[in-house]
C-alpha positions in Angstrom: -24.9 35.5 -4.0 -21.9 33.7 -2.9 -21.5 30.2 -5.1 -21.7 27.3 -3.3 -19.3 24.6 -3.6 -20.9 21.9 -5.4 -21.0 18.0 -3.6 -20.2 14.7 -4.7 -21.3 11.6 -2.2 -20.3 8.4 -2.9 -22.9 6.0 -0.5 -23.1 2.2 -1.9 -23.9 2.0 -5.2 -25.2 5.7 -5.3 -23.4 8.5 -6.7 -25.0 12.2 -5.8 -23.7 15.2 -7.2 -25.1 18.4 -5.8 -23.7 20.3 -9.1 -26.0 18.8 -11.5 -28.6 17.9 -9.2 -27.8 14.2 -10.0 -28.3 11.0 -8.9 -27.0 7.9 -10.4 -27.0 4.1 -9.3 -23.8 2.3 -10.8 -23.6 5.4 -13.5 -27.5 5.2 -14.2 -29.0 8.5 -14.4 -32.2 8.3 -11.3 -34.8 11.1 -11.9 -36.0 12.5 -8.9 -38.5 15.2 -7.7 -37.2 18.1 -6.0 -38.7 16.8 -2.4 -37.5 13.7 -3.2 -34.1 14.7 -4.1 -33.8 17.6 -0.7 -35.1 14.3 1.3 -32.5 12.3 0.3 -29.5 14.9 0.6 -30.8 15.7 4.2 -30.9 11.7 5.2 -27.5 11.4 3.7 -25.6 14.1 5.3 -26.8 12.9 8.5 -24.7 9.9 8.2 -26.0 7.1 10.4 -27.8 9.1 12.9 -31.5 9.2 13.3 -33.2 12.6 11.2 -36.2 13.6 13.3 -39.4 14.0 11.6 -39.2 17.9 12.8 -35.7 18.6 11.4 -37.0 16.9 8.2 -40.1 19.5 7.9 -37.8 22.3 8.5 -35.0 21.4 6.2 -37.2 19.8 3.1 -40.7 21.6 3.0 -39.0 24.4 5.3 -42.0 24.2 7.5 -42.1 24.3 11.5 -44.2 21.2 11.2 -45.5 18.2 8.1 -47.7 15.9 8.9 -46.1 12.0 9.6 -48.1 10.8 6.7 -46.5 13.2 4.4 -43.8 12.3 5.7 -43.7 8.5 5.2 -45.2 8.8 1.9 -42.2 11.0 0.5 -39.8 8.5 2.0 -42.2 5.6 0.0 -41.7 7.5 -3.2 -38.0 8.1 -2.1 -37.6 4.1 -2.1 -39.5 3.5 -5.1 -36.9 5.3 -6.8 -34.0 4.0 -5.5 -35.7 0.9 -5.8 -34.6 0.2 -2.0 -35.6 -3.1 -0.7 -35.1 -4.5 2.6 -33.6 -0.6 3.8 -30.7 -1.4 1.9 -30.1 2.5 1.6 -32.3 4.5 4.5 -34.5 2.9 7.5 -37.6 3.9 9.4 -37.3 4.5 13.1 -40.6 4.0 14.6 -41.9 7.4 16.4 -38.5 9.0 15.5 -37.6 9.5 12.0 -35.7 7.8 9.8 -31.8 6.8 9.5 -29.1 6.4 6.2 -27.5 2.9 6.8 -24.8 3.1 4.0 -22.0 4.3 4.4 -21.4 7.9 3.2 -18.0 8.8 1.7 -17.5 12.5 0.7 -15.7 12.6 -2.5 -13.6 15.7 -4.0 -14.5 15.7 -7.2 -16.5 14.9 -9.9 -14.0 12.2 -11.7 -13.9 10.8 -8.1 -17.9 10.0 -8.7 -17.5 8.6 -12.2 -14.4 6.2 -11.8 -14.7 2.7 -12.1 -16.1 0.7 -9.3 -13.0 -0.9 -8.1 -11.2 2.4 -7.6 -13.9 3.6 -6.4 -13.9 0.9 -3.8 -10.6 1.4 -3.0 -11.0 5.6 -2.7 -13.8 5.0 -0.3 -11.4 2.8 1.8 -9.4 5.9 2.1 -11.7 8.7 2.4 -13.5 6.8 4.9 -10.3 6.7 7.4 -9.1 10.3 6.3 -13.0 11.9 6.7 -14.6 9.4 9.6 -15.0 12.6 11.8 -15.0 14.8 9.6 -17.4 13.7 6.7 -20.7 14.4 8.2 -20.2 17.7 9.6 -18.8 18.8 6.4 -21.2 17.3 4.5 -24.2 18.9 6.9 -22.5 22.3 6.2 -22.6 22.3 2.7 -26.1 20.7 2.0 -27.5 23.3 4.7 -25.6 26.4 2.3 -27.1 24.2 -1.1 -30.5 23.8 0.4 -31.0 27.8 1.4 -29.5 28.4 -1.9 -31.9 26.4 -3.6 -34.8 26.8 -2.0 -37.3 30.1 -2.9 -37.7 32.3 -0.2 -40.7 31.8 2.2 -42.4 33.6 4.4 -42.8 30.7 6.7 -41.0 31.7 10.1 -38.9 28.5 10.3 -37.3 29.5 7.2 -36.0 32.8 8.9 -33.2 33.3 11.4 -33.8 31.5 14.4 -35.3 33.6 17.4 -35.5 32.9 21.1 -39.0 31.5 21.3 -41.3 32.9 24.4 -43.3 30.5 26.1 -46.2 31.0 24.0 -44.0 30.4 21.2 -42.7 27.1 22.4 -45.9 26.1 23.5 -47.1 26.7 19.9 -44.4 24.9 18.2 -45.6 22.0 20.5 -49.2 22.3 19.4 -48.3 21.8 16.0 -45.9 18.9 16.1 -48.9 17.4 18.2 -51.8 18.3 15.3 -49.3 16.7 12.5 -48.7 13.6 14.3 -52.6 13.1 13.0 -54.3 10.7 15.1 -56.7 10.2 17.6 -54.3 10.0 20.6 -52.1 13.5 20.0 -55.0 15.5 18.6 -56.8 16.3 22.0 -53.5 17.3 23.1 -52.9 19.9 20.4 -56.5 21.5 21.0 -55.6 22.0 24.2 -51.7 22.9 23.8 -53.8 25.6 21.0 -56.0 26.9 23.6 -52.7 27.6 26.3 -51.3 29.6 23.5 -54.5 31.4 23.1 -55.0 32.2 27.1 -51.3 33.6 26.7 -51.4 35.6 23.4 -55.4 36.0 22.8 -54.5 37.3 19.2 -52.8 34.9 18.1 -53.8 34.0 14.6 -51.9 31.1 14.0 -52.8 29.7 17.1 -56.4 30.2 16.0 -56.1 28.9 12.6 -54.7 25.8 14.6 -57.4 25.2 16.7 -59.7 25.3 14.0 -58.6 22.9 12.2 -57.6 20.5 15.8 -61.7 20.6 16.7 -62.5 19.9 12.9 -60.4 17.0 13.2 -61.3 16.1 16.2 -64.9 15.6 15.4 -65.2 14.5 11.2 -61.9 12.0 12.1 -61.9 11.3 15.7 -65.2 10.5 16.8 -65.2 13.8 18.6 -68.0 16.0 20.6 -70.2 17.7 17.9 -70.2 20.7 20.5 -66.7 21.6 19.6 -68.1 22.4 16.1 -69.7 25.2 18.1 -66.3 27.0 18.7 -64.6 26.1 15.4 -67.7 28.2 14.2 -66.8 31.2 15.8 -62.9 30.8 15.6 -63.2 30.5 11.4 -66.0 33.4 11.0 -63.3 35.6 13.0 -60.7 34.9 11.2 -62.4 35.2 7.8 -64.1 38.7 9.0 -60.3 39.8 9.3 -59.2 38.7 6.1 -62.5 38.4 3.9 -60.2 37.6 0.4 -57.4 34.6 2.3 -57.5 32.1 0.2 -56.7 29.9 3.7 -58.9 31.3 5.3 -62.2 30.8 2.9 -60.7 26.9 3.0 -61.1 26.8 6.5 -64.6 28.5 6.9 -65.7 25.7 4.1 -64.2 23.4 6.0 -66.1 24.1 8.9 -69.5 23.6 6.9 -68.3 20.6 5.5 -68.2 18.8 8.7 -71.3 20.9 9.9 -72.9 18.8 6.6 -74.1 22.4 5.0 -72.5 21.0 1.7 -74.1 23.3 -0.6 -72.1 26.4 1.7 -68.9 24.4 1.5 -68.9 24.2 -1.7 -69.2 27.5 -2.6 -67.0 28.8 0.0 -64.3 26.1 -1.7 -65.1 27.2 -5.0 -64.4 31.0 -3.4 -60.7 29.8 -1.8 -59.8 28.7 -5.3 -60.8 31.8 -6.8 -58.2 33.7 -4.5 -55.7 30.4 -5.1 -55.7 28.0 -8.0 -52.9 26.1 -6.4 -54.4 25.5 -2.6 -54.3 22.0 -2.2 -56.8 21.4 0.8 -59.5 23.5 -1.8 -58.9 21.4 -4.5 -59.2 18.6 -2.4 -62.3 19.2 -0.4 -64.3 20.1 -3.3 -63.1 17.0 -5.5 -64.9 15.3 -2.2 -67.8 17.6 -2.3 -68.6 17.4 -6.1 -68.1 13.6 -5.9 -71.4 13.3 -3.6 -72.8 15.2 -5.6 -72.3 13.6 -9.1 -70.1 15.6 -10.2 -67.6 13.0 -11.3 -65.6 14.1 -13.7 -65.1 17.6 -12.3 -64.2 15.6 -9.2 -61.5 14.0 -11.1 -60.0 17.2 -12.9 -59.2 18.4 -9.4 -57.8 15.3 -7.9 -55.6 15.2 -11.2 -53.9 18.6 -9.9 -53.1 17.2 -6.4 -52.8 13.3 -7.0 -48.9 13.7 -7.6 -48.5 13.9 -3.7 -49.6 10.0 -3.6 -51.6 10.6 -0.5 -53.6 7.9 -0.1 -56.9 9.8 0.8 -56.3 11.3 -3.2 -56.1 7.8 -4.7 -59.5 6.8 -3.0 -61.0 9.8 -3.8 -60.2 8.8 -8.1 -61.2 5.5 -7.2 -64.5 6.4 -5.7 -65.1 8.5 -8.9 -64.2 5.7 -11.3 -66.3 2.8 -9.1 -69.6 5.6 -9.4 -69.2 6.1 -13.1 -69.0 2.4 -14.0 -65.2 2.2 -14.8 -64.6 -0.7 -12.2 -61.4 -2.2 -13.2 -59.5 1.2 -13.5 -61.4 1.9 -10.1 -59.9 -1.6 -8.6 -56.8 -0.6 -9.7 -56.4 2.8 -7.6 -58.6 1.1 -4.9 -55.3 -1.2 -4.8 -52.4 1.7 -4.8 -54.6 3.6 -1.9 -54.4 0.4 -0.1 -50.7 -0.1 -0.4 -50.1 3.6 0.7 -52.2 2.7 3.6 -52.1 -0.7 4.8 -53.5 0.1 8.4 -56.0 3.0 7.8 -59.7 2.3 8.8 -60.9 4.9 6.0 -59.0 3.3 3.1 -60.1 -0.2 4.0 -63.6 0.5 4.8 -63.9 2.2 1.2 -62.2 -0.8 -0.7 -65.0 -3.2 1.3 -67.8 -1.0 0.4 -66.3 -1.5 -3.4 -65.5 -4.9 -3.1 -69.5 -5.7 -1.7 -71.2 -3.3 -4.2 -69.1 -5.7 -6.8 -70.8 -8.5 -5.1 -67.6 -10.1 -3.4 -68.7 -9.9 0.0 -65.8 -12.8 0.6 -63.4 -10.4 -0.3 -65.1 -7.2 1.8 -65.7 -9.5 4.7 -61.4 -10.6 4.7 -60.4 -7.0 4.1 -62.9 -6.1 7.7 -62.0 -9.0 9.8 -58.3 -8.1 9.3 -58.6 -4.0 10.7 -61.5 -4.7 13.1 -59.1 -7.9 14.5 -56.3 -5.5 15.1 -58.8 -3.2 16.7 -58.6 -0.3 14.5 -62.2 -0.2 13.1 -64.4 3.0 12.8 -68.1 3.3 12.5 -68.0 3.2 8.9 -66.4 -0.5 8.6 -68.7 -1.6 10.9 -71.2 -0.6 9.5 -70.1 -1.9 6.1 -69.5 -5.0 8.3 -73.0 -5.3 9.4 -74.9 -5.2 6.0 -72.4 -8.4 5.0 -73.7 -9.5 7.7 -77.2 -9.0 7.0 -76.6 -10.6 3.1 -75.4 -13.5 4.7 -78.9 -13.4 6.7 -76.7 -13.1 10.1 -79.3 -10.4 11.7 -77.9 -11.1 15.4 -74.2 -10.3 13.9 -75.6 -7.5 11.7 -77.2 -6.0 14.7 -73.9 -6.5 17.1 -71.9 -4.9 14.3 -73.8 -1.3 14.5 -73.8 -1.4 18.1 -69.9 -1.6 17.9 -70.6 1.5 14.8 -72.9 3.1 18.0 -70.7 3.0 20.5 -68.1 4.7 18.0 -70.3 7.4 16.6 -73.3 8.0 18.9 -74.4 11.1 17.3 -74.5 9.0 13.3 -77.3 9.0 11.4 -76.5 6.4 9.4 -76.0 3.9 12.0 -79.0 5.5 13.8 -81.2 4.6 10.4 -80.0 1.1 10.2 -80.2 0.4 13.9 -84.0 1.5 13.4 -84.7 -1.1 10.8 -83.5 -3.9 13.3 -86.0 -2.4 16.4 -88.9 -1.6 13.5 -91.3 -4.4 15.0 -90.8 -3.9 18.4 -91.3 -0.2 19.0 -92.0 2.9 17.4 -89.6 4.4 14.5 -88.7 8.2 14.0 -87.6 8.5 10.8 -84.2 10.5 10.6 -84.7 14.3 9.1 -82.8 15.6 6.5 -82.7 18.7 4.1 -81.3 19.6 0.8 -78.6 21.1 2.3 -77.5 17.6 3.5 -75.4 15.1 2.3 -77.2 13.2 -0.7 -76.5 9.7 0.8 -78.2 10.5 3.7 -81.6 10.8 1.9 -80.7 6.7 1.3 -80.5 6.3 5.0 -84.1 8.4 5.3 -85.1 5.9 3.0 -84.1 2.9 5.2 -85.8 4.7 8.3 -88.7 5.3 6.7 -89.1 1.5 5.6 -88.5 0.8 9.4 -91.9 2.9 10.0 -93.5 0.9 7.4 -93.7 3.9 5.3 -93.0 2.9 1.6 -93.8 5.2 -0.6 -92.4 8.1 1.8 -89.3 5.9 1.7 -89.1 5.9 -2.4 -89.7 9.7 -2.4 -87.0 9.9 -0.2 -84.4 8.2 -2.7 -85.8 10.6 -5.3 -84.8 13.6 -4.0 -81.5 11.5 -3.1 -81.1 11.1 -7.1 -82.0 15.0 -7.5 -79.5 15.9 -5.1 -76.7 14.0 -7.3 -76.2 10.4 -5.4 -75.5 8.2 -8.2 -74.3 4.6 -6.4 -77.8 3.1 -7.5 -75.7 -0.7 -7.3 -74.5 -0.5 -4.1 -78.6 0.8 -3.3 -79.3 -2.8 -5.1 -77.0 -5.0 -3.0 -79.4 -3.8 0.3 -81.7 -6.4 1.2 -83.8 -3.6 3.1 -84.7 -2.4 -0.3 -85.6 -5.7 -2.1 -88.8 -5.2 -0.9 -89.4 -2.3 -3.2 -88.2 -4.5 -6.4 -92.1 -4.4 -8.3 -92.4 -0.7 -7.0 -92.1 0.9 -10.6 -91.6 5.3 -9.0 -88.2 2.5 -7.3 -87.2 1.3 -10.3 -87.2 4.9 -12.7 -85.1 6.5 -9.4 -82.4 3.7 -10.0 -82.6 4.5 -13.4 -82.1 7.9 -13.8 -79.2 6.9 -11.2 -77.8 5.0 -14.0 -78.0 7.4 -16.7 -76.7 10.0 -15.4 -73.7 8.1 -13.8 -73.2 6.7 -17.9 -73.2 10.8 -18.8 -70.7 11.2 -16.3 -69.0 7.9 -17.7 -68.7 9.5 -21.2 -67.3 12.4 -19.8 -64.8 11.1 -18.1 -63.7 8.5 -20.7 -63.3 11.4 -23.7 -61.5 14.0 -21.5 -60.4 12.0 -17.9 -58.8 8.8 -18.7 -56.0 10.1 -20.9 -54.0 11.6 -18.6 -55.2 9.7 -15.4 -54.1 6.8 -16.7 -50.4 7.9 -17.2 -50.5 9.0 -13.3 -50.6 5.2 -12.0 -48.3 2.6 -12.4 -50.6 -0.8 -12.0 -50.7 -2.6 -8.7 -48.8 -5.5 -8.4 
């Protein structure tokens, strides 16, 4: 392999040199992740003009498309550790990408990067009036050479030689840019943009896989039609017939029963995708989720442990959900916080630090955190649901009642919003308690149990958070802090379910203290 000459970029007080694969602030050594450090280089050699999100999947992950939130959280950790304040080094543009504001000076060798700092004011003075055209196309050259060089070889198609595209190809590429953009507005657009590519090139795996997940999305994040889970059904049992032993595709098919609410099948189906991959992220990650409904706490929290490095914020909730279950509030405060500071704006993340904040008993603090999101009209069903039963503490039953409407008119098809909505219509007409199985999720039992007490059916309603407890729900306080159950208080079947809650959420406590904490707790750096 041909050697590649090495580089050394002088950009304010930043010295980079490509040889060493070193950076250094005022001759301070800056340790950086690989991403981090292929992030940077790319920003850099761009010099002042705007790097797409889509050049930087291709040149960093050397992917035809990473999702924006990937995206801004590498840039997050980028700044972090470059401790960049007020875009002294790189900016955001909004939609776009992002943009190197320092100047960039290309320097020729390594004593150039290590002299003083007046001369190497003064040599930036000259190399920037030598170099002004030249600098960033030389620059681009070389990083492109050193980031082949050093990346492993892929068998991703944007890492190959670049083909003419056909229209179907095109109109893939499209899809995907429009599925990573992740939100509610581009994600109908990429179904569709998925099914023109399939009308075009019917075997089209990619475009399959694609779809999949787009419908998926579409209806666990977006509110969307449960119909569509009808074709995601048939999409992922194809694709798995064809390749029974892809780790990818086993993810997907569990996937599918995960939104479907067959938990028991996702799980093992998860369980089956690590089994063919011990690295596959979106396995590790959905069955951390899984085993967490089901009690499974610190198993939960071995997994997130192997993926948590990424700082996406949907990993830190995920530890802090396990922590808040098994008793360890403070430390689950504490990644509650970092979530929330990964994600200011997201519906999920706020929702989830209410819920904590109100099984804690600070409904002032939940009520702040709600008023805030649904204000800037960015609520989900969830938060206003979590919104309603403040409301109902607070003995505001009109406001309680308005809030799952709002839930309703989000999430028609919910059952949990359904259950609730039940207990407010119990004395004027007749209730049908929702049905569930084991299969289901354990926290809907709870929500039986609420339906049930709208039909006046008690001790159906107390069976029904039994065979929640059996099933693994363990969140017996935030059960307590719901005045539809204070009724049941001197119901003593009420009191031994809440209680074997308890126990076996201190077993998972134990656990999680003698072989959890010790490394989870080197993986955060307190919220300030």
């Amino acid at each position: 392999m041909n050697s590649i000459p090495p580089l050394y970029i002088q950009t304010a007080d930043l010295q980079i040199d490509s040889s060493r694969h070193s950076v250094r602030r005022n001759g301070q050594a800056i340790a950086l992740p690989p991403l981090s450090y292929k992030f940077l280089l790319v920003l850099v050699s761009a010099r002042g003009q705007v790097v797409s999100t889509d050049e930087l999947a291709e040149k960093v992950w050397q992917k035809s498309y990473v999702s924006d939130e990937t995206i801004s959280q590498r840039a997050s950790l980028l700044r972090k550790a470059l401790a960049d304040t007020a875009d002294r080094y790189f900016e955001a543009i909004r939609g776009t990408g992002y943009r190197w504001v320092a100047d960039v000076v290309l320097l020729d060798s390594l004593t150039s990067v290590t002299a003083p700092p007046a001369d190497r004011r003064r040599m930036a003075k000259v190399h920037k009036a030598l170099l002004a055209v030249a600098v960033v196309a030389i620059v681009a050259a070389l990083l492109a050479a050193y980031l082949v060089q050093r990346t492993p070889a892929s068998t991703d198609t944007s890492s190959q030689p670049s083909q003419p595209l056909s229209d179907h190809g095109l109109l893939l590429q499209k899809a995907k840019s429009y599925a990573a953009q992740f939100n509610a507005a581009a994600n109908p657009h990429a179904i569709q943009l998925f099914r023109d590519v399939l009308a075009l090139d019917p075997g089209s795996d990619s475009a399959k896989f694609g779809l999949t997940v787009a419908l998926l999305h579409q209806v666990s994040k977006f509110n969307g039609d449960p119909t569509l889970l009808q074709e995601a059904d048939q999409l992922s049992a194809t694709l798995l017939a064809a390749q029974p032993d892809s780790a990818r595709r086993l993810w997907l098919r569990a996937f599918y029963f995960d939104v479907l609410g067959q938990i028991n099948q996702a799980i093992a189906l998860y369980e089956q995708a690590l089994v063919q991959d011990r690295q596959l992220t979106e396995a590790k990650g959905g069955l951390a989720y899984l085993y967490r409904q089901k009690g499974r706490l610190h198993e939960a929290l071995h997994l997130n442990m192997d993926i948590v490095g990424t700082e996406l914020h949907y990993q830190f909730l995920q530890v802090a959900e396990c922590l808040a279950l098994a008793g360890l509030t403070e430390q689950a405060r504490e990644w509650h916080q970092r979530a929330y500071q990964l994600a200011p704006d997201s519906a999920v993340v706020i929702a989830a630090l209410a819920r904590f904040e109100l099984t804690e008993g600070k409904d002032e603090a939940a009520a702040k955190l709600l008023t805030a999101l649904h204000n800037k009209g960015m609520g989900s069903a969830h938060s206003y649901e979590i919104a309603a039963i403040l409301a109902l503490r607070q003995q505001q039953p009109e406001q309680a009642q308005a809030l799952l409407q709002q839930a309703a008119s989000l999430r028609p098809e919910s059952e949990y919003t359904r259950a609730w909505l039940s207990w407010f219509q119990r004395d004027t007409q007749q209730q049908q308690p929702i049905q569930v199985s084991v299969e289901d999720w354990p926290d809907l039992w709870v929500y039986r149990a609420i339906s049930l007490l709208a039909s006046h059916q008690r001790q159906q309603a107390i069976e029904a958070l039994q065979q929640a407890q059996r099933n693994g729900y363990l969140d017996y306080r935030f059960i307590q802090q719901l005045p539809v159950f204070h009724q049941l208080d001197d119901e003593a079947a009420y009191q031994r379910s809440l209680q074997a809650m308890a126990r076996a959420a201190d077993s998972e406590r134990a656990k999680i203290a003698i072989y959890v904490l010790p490394k989870l707790n080197g993986l955060i750096v307190p919220a300030k």
